[in-house]
N, C-alpha and C positions, 0 to 999 in steps of 0.2 A: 745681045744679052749681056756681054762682058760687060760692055760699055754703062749699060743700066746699071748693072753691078758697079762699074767703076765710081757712075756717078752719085749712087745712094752713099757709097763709102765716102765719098768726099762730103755729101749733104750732112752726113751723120759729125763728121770730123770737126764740120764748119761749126754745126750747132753745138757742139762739146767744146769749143774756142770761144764763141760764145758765150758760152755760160758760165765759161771758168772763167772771165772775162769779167761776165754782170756781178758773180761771186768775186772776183778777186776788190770790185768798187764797192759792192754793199758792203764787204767785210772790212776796207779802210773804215766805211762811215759808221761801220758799228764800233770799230776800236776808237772813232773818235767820239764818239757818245760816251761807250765808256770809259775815257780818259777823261770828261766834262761833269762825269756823275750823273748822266742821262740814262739812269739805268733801264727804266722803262723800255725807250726805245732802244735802245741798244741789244735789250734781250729777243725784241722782235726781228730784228736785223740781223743778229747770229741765228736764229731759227732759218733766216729766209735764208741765210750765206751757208747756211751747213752741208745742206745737198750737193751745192758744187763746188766745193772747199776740199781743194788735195787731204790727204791722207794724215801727212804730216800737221796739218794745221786744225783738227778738228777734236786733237785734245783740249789744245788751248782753248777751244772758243765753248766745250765742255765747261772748262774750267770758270771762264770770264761769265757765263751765264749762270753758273751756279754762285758764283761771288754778286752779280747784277740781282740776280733774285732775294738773298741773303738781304741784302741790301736794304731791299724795298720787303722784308718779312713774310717773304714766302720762303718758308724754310724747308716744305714738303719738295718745291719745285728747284730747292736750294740743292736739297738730298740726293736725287735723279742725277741732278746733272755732275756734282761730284762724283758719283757712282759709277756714271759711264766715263766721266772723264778717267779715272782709277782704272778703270776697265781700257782704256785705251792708251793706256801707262803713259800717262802725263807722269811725266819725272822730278816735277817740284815736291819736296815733302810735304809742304804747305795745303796741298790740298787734302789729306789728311787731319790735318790740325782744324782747317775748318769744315772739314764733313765732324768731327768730332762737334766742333760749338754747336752747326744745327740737330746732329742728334740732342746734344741736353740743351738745348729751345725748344724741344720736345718731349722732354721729360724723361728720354730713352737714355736714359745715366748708364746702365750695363754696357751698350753698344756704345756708348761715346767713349766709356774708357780703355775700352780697345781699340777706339783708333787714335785715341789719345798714344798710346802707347805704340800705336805704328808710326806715329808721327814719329815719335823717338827713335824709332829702332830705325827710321828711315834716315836717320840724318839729323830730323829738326833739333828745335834749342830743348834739351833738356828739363829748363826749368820752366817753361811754358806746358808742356808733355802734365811734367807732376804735379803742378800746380793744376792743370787742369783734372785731374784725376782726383785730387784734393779737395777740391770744387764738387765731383760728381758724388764724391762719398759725403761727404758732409750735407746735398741739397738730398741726399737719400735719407739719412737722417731728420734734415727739418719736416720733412714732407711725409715724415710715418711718424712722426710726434710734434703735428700742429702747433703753432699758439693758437689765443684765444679770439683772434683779431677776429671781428665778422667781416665782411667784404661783400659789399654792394653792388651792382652795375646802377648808374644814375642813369637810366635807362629815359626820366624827362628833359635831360639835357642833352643826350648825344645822338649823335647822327648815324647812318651807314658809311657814313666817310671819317678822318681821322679827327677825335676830338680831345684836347691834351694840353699838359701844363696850368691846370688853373692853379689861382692866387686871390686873395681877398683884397679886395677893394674897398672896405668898410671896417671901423672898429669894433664892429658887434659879430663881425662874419657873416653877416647876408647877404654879400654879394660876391659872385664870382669873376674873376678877367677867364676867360679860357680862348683858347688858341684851337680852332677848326678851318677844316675842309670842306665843308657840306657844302650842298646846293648852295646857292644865294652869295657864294663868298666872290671877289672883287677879282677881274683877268681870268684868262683863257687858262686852258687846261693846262698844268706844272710840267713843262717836258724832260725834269728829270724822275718823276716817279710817276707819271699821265693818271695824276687826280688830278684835281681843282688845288687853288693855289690857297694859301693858307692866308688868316684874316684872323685879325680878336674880336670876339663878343660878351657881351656883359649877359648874366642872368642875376636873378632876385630871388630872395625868400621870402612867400608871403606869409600871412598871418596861419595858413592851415598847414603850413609846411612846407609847401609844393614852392620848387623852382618853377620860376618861369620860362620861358622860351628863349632862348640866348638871341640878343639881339646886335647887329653890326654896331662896332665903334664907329665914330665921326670921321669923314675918311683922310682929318689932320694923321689919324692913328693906321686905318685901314685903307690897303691901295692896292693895285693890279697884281703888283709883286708879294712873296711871300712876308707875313709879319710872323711871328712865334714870342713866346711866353713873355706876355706882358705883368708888369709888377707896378701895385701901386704904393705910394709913399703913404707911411699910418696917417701923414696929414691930410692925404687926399689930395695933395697940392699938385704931386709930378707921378707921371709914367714911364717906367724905362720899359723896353721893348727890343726885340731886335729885327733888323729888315732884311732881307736879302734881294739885292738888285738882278738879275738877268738878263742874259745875253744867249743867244743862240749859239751851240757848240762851243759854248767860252764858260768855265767856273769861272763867276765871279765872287766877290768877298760879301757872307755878311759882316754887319756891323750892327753895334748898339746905338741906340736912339733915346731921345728924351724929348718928350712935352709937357707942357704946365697948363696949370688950368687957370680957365679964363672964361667965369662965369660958370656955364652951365654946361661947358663943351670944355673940348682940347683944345688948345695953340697949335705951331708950327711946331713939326718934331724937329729936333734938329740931331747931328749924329755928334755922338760924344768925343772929344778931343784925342783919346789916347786911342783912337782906332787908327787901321791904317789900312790901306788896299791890299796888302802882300799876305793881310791872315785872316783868319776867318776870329769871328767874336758871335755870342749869342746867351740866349741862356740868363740875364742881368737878374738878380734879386738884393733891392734894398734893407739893409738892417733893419729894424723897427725904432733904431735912434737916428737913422739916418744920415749915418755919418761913414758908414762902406757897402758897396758897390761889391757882390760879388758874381762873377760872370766866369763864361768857360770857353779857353783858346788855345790853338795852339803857337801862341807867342812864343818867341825864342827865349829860352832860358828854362825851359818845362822838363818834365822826366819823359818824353816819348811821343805819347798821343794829343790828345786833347784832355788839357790842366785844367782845376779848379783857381780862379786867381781873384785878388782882392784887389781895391782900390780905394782910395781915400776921396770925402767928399766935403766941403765947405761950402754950406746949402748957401749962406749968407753972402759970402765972396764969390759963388759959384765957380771954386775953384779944385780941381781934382789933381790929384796927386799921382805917383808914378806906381801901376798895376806890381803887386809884388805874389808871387806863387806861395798858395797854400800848403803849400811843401812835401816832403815822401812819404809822411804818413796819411795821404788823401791821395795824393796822385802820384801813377805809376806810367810803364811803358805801353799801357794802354790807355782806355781814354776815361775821363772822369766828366761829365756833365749832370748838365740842371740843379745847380745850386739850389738849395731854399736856407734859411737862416731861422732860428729859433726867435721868438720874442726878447728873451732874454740875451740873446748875442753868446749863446755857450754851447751850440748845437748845431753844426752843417750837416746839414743834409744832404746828398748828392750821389748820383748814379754811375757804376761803373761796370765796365764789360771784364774786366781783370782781377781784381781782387777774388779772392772767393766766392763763387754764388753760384745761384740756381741756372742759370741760362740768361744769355742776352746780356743785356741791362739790370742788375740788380741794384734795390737802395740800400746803404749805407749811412749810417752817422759817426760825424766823429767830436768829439765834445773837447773844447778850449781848456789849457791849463789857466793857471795863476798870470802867466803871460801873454795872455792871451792866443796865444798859437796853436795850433792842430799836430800835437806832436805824437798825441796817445794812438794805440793802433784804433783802428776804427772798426764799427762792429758790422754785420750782414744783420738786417732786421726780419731774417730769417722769412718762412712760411707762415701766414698765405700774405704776407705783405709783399713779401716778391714770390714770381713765381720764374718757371722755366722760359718764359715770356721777356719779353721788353717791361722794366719797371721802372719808372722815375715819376721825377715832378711832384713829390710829397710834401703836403702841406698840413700843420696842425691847425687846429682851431685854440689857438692859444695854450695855456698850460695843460688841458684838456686831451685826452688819450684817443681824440679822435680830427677825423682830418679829410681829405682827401689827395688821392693818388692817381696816374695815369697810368694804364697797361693796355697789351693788347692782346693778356689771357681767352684762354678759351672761355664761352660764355656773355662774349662782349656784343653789344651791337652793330659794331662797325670792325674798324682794325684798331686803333690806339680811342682809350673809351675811358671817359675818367670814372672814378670807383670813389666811393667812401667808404671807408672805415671806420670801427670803433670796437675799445675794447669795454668790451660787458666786465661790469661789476660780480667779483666773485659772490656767488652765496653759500652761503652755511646755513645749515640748520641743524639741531639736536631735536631727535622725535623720541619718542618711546612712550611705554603704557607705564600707568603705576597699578601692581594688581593684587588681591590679596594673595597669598603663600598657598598653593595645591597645584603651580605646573608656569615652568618659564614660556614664555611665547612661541616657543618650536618646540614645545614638549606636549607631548601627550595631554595630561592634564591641566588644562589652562585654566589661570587660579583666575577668579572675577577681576570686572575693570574695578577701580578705588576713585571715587569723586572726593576733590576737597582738597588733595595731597599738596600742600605746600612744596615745591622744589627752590631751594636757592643755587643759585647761580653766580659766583665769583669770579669775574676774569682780570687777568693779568695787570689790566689796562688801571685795575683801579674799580672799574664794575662791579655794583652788587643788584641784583636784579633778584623778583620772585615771578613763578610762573606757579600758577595754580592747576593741578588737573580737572577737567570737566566731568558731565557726567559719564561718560564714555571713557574714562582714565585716561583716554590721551593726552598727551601734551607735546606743544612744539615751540620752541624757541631759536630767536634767528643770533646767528653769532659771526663776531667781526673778524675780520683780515687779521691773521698777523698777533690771533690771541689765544691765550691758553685759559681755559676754567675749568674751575670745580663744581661739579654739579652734585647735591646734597639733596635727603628729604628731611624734611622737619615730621616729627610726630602732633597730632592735637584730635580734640573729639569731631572736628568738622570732620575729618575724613570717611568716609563709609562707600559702602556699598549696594548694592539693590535688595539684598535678602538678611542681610545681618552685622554684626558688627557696629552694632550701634554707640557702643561707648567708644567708637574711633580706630587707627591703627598705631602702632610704634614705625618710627623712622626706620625705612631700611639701612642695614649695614655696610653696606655699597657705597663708595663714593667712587664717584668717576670723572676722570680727568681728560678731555678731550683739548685738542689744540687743532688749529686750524694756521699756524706759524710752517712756514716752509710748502707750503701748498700752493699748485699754481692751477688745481682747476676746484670747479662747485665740489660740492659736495654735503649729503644727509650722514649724519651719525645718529648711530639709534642707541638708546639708553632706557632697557625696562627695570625697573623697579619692583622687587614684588614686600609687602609687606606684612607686619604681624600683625591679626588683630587684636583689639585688646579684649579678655576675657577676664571674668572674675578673677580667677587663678592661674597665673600665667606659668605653663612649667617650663622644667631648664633640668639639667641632668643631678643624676643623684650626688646628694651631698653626705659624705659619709663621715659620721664622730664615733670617736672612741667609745666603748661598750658602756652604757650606763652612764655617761659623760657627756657636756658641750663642746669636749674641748674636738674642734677639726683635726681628722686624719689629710695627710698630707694631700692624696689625690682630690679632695675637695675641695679645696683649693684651685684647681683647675676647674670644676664644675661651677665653681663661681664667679671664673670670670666670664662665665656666658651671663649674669646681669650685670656684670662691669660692662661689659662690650655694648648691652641696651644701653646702660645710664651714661653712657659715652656718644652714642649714636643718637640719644634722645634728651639730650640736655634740660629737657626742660618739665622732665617728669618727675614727678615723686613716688616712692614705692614704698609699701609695708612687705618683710619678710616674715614669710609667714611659715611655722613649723609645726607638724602635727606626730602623734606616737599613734602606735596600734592600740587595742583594747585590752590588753595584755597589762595587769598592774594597776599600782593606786590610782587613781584619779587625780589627786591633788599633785602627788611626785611626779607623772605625767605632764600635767599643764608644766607644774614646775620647770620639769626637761626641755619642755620644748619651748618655753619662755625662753630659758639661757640660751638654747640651741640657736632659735631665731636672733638674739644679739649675739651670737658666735660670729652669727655673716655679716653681721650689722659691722663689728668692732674690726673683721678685717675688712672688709669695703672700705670702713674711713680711713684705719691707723696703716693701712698696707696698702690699700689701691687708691687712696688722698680723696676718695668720695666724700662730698660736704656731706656732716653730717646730719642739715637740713634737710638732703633729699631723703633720707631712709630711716624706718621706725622697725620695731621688731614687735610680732606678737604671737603667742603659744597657745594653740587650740587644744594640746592633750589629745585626748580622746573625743574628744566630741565632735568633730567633723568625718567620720569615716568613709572614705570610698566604698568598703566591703566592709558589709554588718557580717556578725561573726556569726550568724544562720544561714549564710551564705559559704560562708568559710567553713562550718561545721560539715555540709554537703559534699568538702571536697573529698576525692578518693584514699589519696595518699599523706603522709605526712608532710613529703616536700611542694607537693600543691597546697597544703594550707598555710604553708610557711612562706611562699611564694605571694600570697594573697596578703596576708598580714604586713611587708616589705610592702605592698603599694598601699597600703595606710599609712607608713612611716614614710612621709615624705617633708621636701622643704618649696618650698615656690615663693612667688611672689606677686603682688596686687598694685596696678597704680591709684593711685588716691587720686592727684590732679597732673594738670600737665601746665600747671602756672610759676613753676621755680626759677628765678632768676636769679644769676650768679653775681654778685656785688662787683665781684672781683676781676669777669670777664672783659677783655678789650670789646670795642665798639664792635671791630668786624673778626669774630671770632674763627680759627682756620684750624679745621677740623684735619685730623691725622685717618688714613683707610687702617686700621687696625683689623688684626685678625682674630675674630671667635678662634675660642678655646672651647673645648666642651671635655668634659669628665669621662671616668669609665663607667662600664654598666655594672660594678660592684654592689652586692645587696649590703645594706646597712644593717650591724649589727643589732642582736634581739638588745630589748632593754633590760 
């Protein structure tokens, strides 16, 4: 029995020498994957090496598999394994720092900037720590106050596998280069990330819109090995691109390529002069004048990672010049790629994982001085244009606010998926009712809609527009970016309404000035109007003269400029002021009184408030129009109820005649002031 015992204990021993054994060889070949950038399999190989991987050694391969997964944008599977690596106190502060990035690749900004901030307290660089926390607060901001960008999945052009980098190939923009993974692309499966190997294909826009099916380049362009972001010259002449050759367990160097065209196809690509085997290059985008070359490396002489860098080009000589760095206002100690360049040659575009941003890969622009150089700080083109995601490879459609983009956002078809964007045109509009006077729009009494009501419309720009109300009083007018107007009513007899009113309304007293300057989303303004209409005798508050006199008491004066404030608001009316007496006294000294009375208001309207004195007449009814017959007033109780009675016979008002007065004197486009009604007291006017 010992003996059995003895010999299980050795069987057990052998296969535990063994297996530490088979683990101590897998885990060489997965360190040497991932020192090749095989991350793929290298993540499979620390899985299978973990089991029998001493004690000591199973932080680290924690660690390397969560950097391997990162990698390749598994950032969930990125999470884990930092996690437990932390948990199994891996002692680099670094893993900190990037458990921190793929939390915010995830949008988890709160959690990222705590471990941001372990990274710090653990050791790490400081200003990597703050800056990233800088980052987290700032994409929490974009991302709870959008822009207006809309954002597409091109969901007819892309695949379940990686589709990314496109560029136009055409002056008009209908045609796409893009750089995919999908089924059908050229060589065995990529063993540093175990997809399909990357190839260009061209798509089209037809006449209904719709892209077509992205179809393989000629394989002068596309070949076993990976291609990525091809860019064509606006002549359509050449294609830069870049290749990457491989080798099993060996990094080797992309480089950039070019071929011309020749007929109907591509030439032989050939690889451009200033590459060389010791760096990597990729990423190429030609000027639209064609005269630089700008691609992303990390050449010596760079701030850190991988540079944004320029090069000169003499299409004619075929002669290129010596690559010079886009300098530290574009690239930093991290990595800047995928150039694109504007039309005009004043706009780099290009992506970075350091600057401030949402997660990943953010894009960024940075725009040329007077000397042409990238010296200005460059800007985050904010949400949803990047997101917490991988974002690069932006392209406009010329001066045009619309474009497209790569990511590999949530949402997407595959993993890296290109997107179109555009930004929608703001709208404005001003709505409102024009209605008669018994009740504003949220009041109680809602006065009728008004058909006919002329509104003018003055904006900033220079604009004089009119909008007329319908039958239904509504009206709406659409208004422009970046303007301010005045919105007015004109008075005339077209106006009316369903049950009365038929000699028209007076101009509301409102003017309203709306601007749509400093506004970055749509937006409705509502503007009701409600108006007067017009009536035989249109009244206005008591106007009160000295006893037995024309001449005006002073508070009268304020009671008349409630028809200043009309024949201001209505320019184009004429009025009779009309004044009448009680029954009380002569007849003829009556008319008399209140003949003078009426040009009382006439003389100050003109010689005091500068009223032409074409728009206004004066005429004296006396006695003879009474509200209350004086067998009505004889009825009343008291004496001060008949006295009462008598005061609404002694009144003053006023009538329009027409609404055809032009002013000789008026400029062409006349700019009305919002003036304030005044209105008088309720003082009875003295007996006569």
């Amino acid at each position: 029995m010992k003996n059995i015992t003895k010999f299980t204990l050795t069987a057990t021993a052998l296969v535990i020498f063994v297996a530490n054994g088979f683990s101590q060889k897998l885990l060489k070949k997965a360190d040497a994957a991932f020192e090749a950038r095989q991350y793929y399999s290298a993540i499979n190989m620390y899985k299978q090496a973990y089991a029998g991987a001493s004690k000591d050694k199973k932080p680290a391969i924690m660690f390397k598999s969560g950097y391997a997964s990162q990698e390749i944008n598994d950032y969930k599977g990125a999470e884990t394994f930092y996690q437990k690596a932390i948990a199994a106190n891996y002692d680099d502060p670094t893993v900190y720092l990037l458990l921190a990035e793929v939390l915010k690749s995830q949008m988890k900004y709160p959690e990222a900037i705590v471990e941001y901030n372990n990274y710090k307290a653990k050791g790490g660089n400081a200003k990597k720590a703050d800056l990233g926390v800088k980052s987290c607060e700032l994409a929490q901001q974009w991302k709870d106050a959008p822009q207006r960008y809309k954002i597409e999945n091109m969901s007819l052009i892309n695949s379940k596998e990686s589709d990314y980098s496109p560029s136009f190939s055409d002056k008009k923009y209908q045609t796409l280069v893009i750089t995919s993974r999908r089924e059908g692309a050229l060589g065995s499966q990529e063993v540093n990330i175990g997809s399909n190997h990357s190839d260009l294909y061209e798509t089209k826009l037809d006449k209904n819109g719709k892209w077509s099916t992205p179809v393989l380049l000629p394989p002068a362009i596309s070949s076993p090995v990976n291609e990525g972001q091809g860019w064509v010259s606006k002549k359509g002449d050449m294609i830069f691109f870049t290749r990457c050759p491989e080798e099993k367990n060996k990094q080797v160097k992309c480089g950039l390529y070019m071929a011309k065209k020749q007929g109907s196809t591509w030439g032989v690509a050939t690889r451009l002069p200033f590459n060389n085997d010791t760096v990597q290059f990729g990423h190429p985008t030609l000027s639209a004048d064609g005269k630089f070359l700008y691609f992303a490396s990390r050449m010596a002489g760079g701030y850190g990672g991988i540079d944004i860098w320029r090069c000169t080009y003499d299409a004619k000589a075929n002669v290129w010049g010596q690559p010079t760095n886009a300098g530290p206002a574009v690239n930093t100690e991290g990595d800047e790629m995928y150039p694109t360049i504007s039309d005009d040659g004043k706009k780099l575009y290009f992506s970075s994982n350091f600057h401030p941003g949402m997660g990943g890969l953010d894009i960024f622009v940075a725009e040329a001085g007077a000397d042409g150089k990238f010296s200005k700080a460059v800007e985050n083109l904010k949400y949803p244009i990047n997101s917490s995601f991988d974002d690069f490879g932006i392209i406009y459609e010329g001066k045009k606010q619309r474009g497209y983009l790569t990511s590999n956002r949530e949402g997407g078809k595959g993993s890296d998926d290109i997107w179109s964007f555009n930004l929608p045109p703001l709208t404005f509009n001003v709505k409102g009712m024009d209605m008669s006077k018994g009740g504003a729009r949220t009041g109680a009494g809602r006065g009728e809609p008004v058909e006919g009501v002329k509104m003018k419309i003055v904006g900033s720009d220079g604009s004089i527009s009119e909008v007329t109300s319908p039958k239904d009083g509504n009206y709406t007018f659409k208004l422009k970016e970046k303007t301010t107007y005045t919105i007015t009513t004109e008075p005339g007899k077209t106006a009316k309404s369903a049950t009365f009113n038929k000699d028209g309304y007076l101009a509301s007293n409102d003017q309203r000035v709306i601007t749509t300057v400093g506004l970055d989303k749509s937006k409705d303004f509502i503007a009701d109007f409600e108006l007067t209409p017009v009536e035989r005798e249109i009244r206005m508050p008591a106007v009160l003269y000295e006893l037995g006199s024309a001449a005006l008491l002073p508070q009268s004066k304020d009671s008349l400029n409630f028809l200043y404030q009309t024949l201001v608001d209505n320019p184009n009316i004429v009025v009779q002021l009309n004044a009448h007496t009680d029954s009380r006294g002569d007849a003829a000294k009556n008319l008399k009184l209140s003949q003078d009375r009426a040009q009382s208001c006439v003389d100050y309207l003109v010689n005091e408030k500068k009223i032409a004195a074409a728009r206004l007449s004066a005429k004296g009814f006396g006695k003879t129009q009474l509200l209350i017959t004086d067998d009505v007033i004889a009825k009343a109780k008291t004496k001060q109820e008949k006295e009462a009675l008598h005061a609404l016979n002694r009144r003053t008002n006023f009538s329009i005649l027409s609404f055809d007065y032009v002013d000789p004197n008026a400029p062409k486009t006349p700019t009305k002031t919002n003036n304030t009604t005044k209105k008088g007291g309720d003082d009875e006017e003295e007996e006569d």
